[in-house]
Every structure is written in C-alpha cells, then in structure tokens.
N, C-alpha and C positions, 0 to 999 in steps of 0.2 A: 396663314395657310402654308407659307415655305416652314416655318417653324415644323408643321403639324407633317409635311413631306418628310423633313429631316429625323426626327421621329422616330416614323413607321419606316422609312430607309435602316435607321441605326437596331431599330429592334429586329428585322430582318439579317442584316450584317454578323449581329451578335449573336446567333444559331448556332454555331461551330465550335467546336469544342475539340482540341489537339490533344491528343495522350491517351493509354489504354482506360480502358476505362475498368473500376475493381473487381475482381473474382478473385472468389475465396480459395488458397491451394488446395489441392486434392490432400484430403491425409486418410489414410485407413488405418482408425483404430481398432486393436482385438474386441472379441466380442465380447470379453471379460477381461477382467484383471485377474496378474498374476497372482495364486494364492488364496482368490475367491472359491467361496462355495459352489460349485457347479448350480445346486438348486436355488440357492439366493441370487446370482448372479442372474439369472433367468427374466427377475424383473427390473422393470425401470425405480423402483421406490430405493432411495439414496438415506443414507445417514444424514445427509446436508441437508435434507427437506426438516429436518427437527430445528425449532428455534436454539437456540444457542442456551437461554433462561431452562428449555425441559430436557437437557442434555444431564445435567446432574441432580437438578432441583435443589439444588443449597440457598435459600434466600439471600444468606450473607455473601456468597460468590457472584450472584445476581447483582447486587447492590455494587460490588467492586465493578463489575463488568460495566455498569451503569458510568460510573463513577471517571472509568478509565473512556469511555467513548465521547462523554463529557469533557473532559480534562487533560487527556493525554496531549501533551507538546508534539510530538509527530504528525496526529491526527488532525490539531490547531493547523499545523500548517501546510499540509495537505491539503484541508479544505482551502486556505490560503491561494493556494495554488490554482486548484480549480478557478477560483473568481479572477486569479489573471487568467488561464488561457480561456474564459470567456468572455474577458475584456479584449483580447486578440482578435476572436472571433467578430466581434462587432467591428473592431479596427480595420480587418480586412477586407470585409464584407463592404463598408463603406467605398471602397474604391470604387464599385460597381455602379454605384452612382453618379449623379452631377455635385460639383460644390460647388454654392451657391457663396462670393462671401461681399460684405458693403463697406465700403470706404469713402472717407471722405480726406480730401487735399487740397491745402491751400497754397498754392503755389506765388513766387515772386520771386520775379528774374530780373537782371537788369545787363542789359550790350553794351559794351563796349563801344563809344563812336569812335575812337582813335585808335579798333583790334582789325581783322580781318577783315569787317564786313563793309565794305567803302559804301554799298549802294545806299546807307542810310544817310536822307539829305541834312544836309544844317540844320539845327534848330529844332526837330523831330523828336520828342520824347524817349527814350527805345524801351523802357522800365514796362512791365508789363506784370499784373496781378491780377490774378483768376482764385475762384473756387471752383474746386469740381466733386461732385458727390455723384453716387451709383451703386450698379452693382456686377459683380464680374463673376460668371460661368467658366465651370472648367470640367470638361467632361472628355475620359478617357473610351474609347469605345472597345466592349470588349468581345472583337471582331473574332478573332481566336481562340479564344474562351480563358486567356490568363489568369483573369479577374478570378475568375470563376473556380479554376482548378486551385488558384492561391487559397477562396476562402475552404472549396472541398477539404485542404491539408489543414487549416485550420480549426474545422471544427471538428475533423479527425481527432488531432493532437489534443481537443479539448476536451473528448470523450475519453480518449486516453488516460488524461490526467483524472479524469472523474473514476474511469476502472484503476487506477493507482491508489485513489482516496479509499478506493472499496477494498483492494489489498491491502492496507492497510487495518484496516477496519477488521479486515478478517483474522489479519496474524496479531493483532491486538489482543482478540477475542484469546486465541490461542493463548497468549504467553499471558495471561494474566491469568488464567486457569490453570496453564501448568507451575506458575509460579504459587499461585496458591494451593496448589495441592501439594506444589516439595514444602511448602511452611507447613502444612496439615503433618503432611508425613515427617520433617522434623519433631513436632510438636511429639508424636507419636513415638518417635524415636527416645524423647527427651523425658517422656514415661515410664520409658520401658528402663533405660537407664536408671533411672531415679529408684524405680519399684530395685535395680537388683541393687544399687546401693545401699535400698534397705536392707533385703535380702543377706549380702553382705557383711553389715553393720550387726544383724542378728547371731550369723554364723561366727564373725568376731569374736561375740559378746561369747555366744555359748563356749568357742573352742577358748580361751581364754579362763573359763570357767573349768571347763575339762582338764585344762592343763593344771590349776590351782589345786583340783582331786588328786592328781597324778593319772589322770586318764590319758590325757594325749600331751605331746611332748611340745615342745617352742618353733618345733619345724613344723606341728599343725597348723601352731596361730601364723607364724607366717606366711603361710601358703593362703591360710584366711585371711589375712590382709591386704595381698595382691588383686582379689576380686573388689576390693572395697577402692584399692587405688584407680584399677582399672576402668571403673564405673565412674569414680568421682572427676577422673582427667577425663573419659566423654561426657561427660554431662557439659564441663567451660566446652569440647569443641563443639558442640551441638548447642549449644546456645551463643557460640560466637555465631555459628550457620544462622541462627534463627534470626538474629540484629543484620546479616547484611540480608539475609532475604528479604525482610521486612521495608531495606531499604529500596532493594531493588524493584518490589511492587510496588512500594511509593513512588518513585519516582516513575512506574508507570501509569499511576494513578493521577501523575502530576500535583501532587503533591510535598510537602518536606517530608523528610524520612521522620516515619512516628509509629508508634503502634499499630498493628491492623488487628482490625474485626476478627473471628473464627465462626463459623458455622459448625457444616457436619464433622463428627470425628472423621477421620479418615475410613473407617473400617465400615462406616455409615453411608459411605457412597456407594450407590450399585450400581453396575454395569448392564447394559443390555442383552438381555436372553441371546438375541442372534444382529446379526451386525447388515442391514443392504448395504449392500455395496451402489448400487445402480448398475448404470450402463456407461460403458468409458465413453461416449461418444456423450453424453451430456455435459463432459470436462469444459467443451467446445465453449458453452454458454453459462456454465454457471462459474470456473473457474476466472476471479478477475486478474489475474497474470496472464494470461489466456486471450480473456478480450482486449487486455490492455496491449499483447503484443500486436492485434488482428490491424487495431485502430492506428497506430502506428506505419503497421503498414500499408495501412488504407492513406495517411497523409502521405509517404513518401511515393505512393502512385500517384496520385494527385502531383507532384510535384514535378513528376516528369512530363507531364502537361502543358504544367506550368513554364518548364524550361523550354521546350519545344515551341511554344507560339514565339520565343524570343526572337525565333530565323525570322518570323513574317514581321512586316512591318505596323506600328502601331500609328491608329486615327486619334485624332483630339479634336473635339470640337472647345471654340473660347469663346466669351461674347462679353462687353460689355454696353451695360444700360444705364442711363442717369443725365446727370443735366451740369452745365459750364457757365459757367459767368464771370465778367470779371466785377460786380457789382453784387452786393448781394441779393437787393432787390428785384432783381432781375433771376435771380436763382434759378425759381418756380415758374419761371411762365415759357411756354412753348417754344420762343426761335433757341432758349437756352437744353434744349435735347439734344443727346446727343446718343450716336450706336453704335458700335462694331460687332461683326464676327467673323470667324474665321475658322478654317477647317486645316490640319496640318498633318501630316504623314511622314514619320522617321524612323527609316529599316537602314540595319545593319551592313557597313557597305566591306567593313575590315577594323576587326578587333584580335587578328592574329589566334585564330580556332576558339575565343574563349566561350562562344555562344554552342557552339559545338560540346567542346572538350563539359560543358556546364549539362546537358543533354545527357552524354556519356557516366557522368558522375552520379547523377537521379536515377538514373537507369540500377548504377551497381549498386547504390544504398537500398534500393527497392529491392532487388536481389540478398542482397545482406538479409533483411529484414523476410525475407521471404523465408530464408534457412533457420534466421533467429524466430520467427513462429513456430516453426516446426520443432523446434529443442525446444522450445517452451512446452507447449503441447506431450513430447517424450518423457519432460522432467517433470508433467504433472503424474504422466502415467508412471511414470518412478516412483515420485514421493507416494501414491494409494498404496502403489505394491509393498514398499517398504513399510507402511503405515499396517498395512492386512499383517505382514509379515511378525511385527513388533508387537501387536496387540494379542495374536493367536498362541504366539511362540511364549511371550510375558506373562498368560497367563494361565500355558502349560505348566511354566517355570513355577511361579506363583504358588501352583495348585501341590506341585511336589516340594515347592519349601516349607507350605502348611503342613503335612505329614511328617517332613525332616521335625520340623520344631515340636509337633505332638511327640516324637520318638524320643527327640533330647531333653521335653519335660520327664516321661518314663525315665530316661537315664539319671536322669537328677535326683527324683525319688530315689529308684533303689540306691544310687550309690551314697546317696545321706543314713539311708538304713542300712546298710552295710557297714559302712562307717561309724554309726551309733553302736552298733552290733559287734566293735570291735574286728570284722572280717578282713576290710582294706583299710587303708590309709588315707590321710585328707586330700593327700593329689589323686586320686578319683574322685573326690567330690566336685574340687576346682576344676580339673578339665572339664566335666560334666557342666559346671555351672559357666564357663567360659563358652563353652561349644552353644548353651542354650540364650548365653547373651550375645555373642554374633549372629546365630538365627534367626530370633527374634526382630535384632536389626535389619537382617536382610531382607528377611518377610514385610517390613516394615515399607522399603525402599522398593521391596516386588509391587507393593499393591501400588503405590505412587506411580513405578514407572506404567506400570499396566493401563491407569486410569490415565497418566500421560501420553501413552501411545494410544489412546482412544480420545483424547483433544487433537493430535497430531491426523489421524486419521479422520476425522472432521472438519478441522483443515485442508487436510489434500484434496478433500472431494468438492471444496469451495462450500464449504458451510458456513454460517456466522451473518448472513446478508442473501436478502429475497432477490434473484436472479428476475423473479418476474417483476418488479418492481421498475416503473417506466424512467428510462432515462430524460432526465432536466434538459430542454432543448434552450440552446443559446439563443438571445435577443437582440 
C-alpha cells in the first residue's frame, strides 16, 4: 500500500516540465521563386515529386544509382550513424525509469581485540561472516521534467541524423548523375575528336597528293597537318578525362576504380517539355537540410529545459530487498529478510553561477540555431533560383551553339570547295575546320552542362527520396 501511495505521489510530482516548449520560427517564403515561370509557378506539382529512375530513363544510370545507394561509403556510414543516435535515444530515455539491479556479497571481517574497540569482552570471537543477496532500486524522479526534456533533445538529434542520412542520399543521387553524364559527354567529345582526326588524316592524305601534282604548295600540307596534331593531342586529354572520371564514379559507387557501364548516348537524353517548380514553401518539408536543421533546433530547445530544472532540486527514491545470513542455510528462510528505503533530495546550494551561466548558454545555442534554420531555408531558396537560372539560360546557350555549329559545318563545305577550286587557300579551310572542332566540343559540353543543371535543380527542390515516406521511431 505505501509502495502503491509512493507511486501515484511520484507520477503526480513528475507533471512539470521547465523550458519553452517548440514552435516552429515564423519565415515567409516568396510565393515563387526567382526565375520561375509565372504560370508554372501557379501550382504546387514539383520536379521532386518524379522518382529519380524517370528523371532520365537510362537503365544503365539507374543501375549505377542502385549500385551507389547500396555501396557508397558515406552513405554506409551515415546509416552507421543513425543506429547510434538511436542507441542515445533508448540510453536516455532509460533514465526515466527505476533500475532494478541484483547482487550478491559475501562478506568477512574480522576486529581487532587489541584496536580501538575495548568493550569486546576476553575470549569473545569478534570474526564475523555473513552472506547477503538482493535487490537494489534506484529511481530518479523526474519532478521537473529533466528526464524528459534530455530524451526530447535526443530523439531530436536522432531524427536529425536520419534527415542527414536522407541528404545524403539525395546528393548521392545528384553526383552520380552528373558524374555520369560528364563521362557520356566525354565519351561524346572523344567522338567527335576522333571523327576530325579522321577528317584530318584524309585532308593530309589528299593535300599531300595535291602537292605531289604541283597543285598546292608544302605550306598546304602543313597547315593540314596541324588539324591532325590538334585532334590527335585532344583525343590523350580526353581520354586522360575519361580514366579519372571513371574513377571518381567508382569510388562513388564504392567500388575500385574500373570500367563503367554506358547507357544512352548523350544526345539520347531528353529533357522535359516544361520544368514545375512547386511552391517555395514545400522546401519546408521535403528539403532534408531543411529538416535536418528544424530537428536540431527542436534538440537544443529541449535543452534549455533541461538546464533550467538543474536550479530545482532533484528526488531519488533507493530501496533495497533480499535476505542476510551468516549461514548459508539459513539464507532463504524468513528472520534472514531484510529492507531499506529511502527518499533523498539534493538542490544546488553554491557552484559559483555555473547552473545559471549553463541556462544562459542553451538559451544562446537555441538562438544560433534559430538564425542557422533560417540560412538554411534562404540557401535552399538560393540553390532553386540558381538551378532555374542555370538550366533556362544552358539551354538558351545550347540552342544558339547548335546553330553556330550548323553555320561552321556550312563554312567548312564551301571553304573545302573553294579551295579545291583553287579560289583561297588551305588556311581557310583550317580555320574553318578548327572553328567547327571547338564547336562541336562546346556543343558537346552545352548539352552535358544543361542535363547537369537539371540534376542540380532536382536536387535543390529535394528530389531523390519520398518526403512522405514515415519516419523510423526510436525504441
């Protein structure tokens, strides 16, 4: 009965809970992003809402992506991460209870007849050996709410580390796409080369041949040799590009640097008709930097909670239960019971402000964290803008290099017929064929970055991982 008093007393006591309790800061975001289509902008449907797999449809970039979410050494240990701080969580949480723990001791002492103790008469044994087994209670009450706010910050912290494992996850996504698109576009590049070293290698041959007629002079073929040089030295640096790109996706694929797959050609990947943007204010919840900075600041609220019940003073309840003997037969039976308990209360009388000054400091890290949400949140609406920016403008750029490069094929025709024709000279053909091999490359390098700032802009909007997708509650 007093057990079942003490109880219902302690579950009454432990109502209280010291320190603000969480609200989310006011932020107002635009009602569009910068750079957005007015009429797309309109609705809530996001680029992020597409799975990551029908963003390009490349089966073999799929299988990478697979491959790297499986494998990648960050994301190993990220989840890593995660399983401690929900090993915290249960850590903490346990304080909230009693612990129960059992012991056994076998004790033997023996006094001194010739020490201090005079009143032991002559002759008197003084040797004394007992067993004693039980079990001992220890229960903090958490009158204040300490307990309590300690685990709030911890299971915070743990959700944290879970929206960390999911940013990750996301810029995984990213950089394994844009990695294998600059190998595509390499690859693309290392074509195009090749084809004018043929290109080259023919004009060689013929001006060489011309010159043997007496048609064109030794200042032809050298001039034709130049495009053959030129092509054959990018071809080694485009294929040095291609060996460390190759390694730099391995090893995000966690793997040893080796070969990779190819899928679509480059030229083979399509873009989408029109781009949603959404609505900035879904940044809130699907962005995991975003949540990850909220939960953070949801633990260091908690925290000042936590430091604030440290003024009041703290209840324990102890007890223990078991049995004394100094026989062991006698262990188990009745007059060998034995009980204590006890109730005990220790508040801070003078520790020179540190219980204070420890209040003051939760307070300003809460504050930190309150401003660090908010540049989170600005730097998301950065990176979309910049993303809208990079993709629109890339693939204005794009659109007018494809034209440059149809106008420099033109120029290359006539100036080859011109030059067969005897009208100009082989240096209009070489500019012409020079002009139409940096083109070419840059076109090459336009559509990569294009298809890159549309992985990038998938990213900023938190694509790559289902937002609705319920979060893992600690045990």
């Amino acid at each position: 009965m007093r057990l079942t008093v003490v109880l219902l007393a302690a579950a009454v006591m432990t109502s209280c809970t010291l320190g603000p309790d969480y609200k989310r800061p006011i932020v107002h975001p635009p009602s569009q992003y910068r750079g957005a289509v007015p009429a797309a902008a309109a609705g809530a449907d996001s680029l992020a809402d597409v799975q990551w797999f029908d963003l390009f449809k490349d089966p073999t970039l799929t299988q990478l992506v697979t491959s790297a979410l499986q494998q990648n050494f960050d994301l190993r240990i990220a989840a890593e991460r995660v399983l401690q701080a929900r090993a915290i969580v249960r850590i903490t949480r346990s304080n909230q209870f009693p612990s129960i723990d059992g012991s056994v001791d076998v004790v033997g002492t023996r006094i001194s007849q010739a020490g201090a103790n005079r009143a032991i008469p002559a002759g008197v044994d003084p040797d004394v050996a007992y067993t004693e087994a039980g079990f001992s209670l220890g229960w903090e009450l958490d009158v204040w709410g300490r307990l309590r706010r300690l685990s709030e910050s911890a299971r915070a912290q743990y959700f944290a580390t879970e929206e960390a494992r999911r940013g990750i996850v996301t810029t995984l996504i990213a950089d394994v796409s844009e990695t294998y698109l600059a190998l595509r576009a390499l690859d693309l590049e290392l074509a195009i080369a090749r084809r004018t070293r043929d290109v080259a290698t023919d004009s060689l041959r013929l001006t060489e041949t011309r010159r043997d007629r007496g048609v064109a002079t030794a200042l032809d073929v050298r001039q034709a040799e130049q495009l053959l040089r030129i092509a054959s030295g990018q071809i080694a640096g485009i294929e040095r590009e291609i060996a460390q790109t190759e390694n730099a996706l391995s090893l995000l694929l966690g793997q040893v640097p080796g070969d990779v797959p190819r899928g679509l050609e480059l030229d083979a990947f399509q873009v989408p008709p029109s781009i949603p943007e959404g609505l900035p204010s879904a940044l809130l919840e699907r962005r995991p930097d975003i949540r990850q900075a909220e939960q953070e600041l949801i633990a260091a609220n908690a925290q000042i909670g936590a430091a604030k019940a440290e003024l009041f003073p703290r209840i324990s309840l102890t007890g223990f239960f078991g049995v004394q003997s100094r026989a062991l037969a006698d262990l188990l039976t009745g007059p060998a019971r034995i009980w204590t308990a006890s109730a005990g209360v220790a508040a801070p009388i003078f520790n020179a402000g540190r219980t204070g000054a420890n209040v003051r400091f939760t307070e300003a890290v809460q504050r930190e964290l309150v401003v660090s949400y908010q540049r989170t949140i600005y730097t998301a609406l950065r990176e979309v803008s910049d993303a809208l920016a990079g993709y629109q403008k890339t693939g204005e750029q794009r659109s007018e290099q494809e034209q440059l490069v149809e106008a420099l094929r033109a120029s290359t025709r006539l100036s080859t017929q011109r030059y067969e024709g005897g009208i100009d000279n082989y240096l209009q053909v070489l500019d012409a064929q020079r002009n139409l091999f940096q083109g070419e490359l840059d076109l090459a390098r336009l559509r990569q970055q294009e298809l890159g700032s549309l992985v990038q802009l998938y990213r900023a909007l938190g694509g790559g991982w289902d937002p609705a997708a319920p979060t893992m509650e600690p045990t």
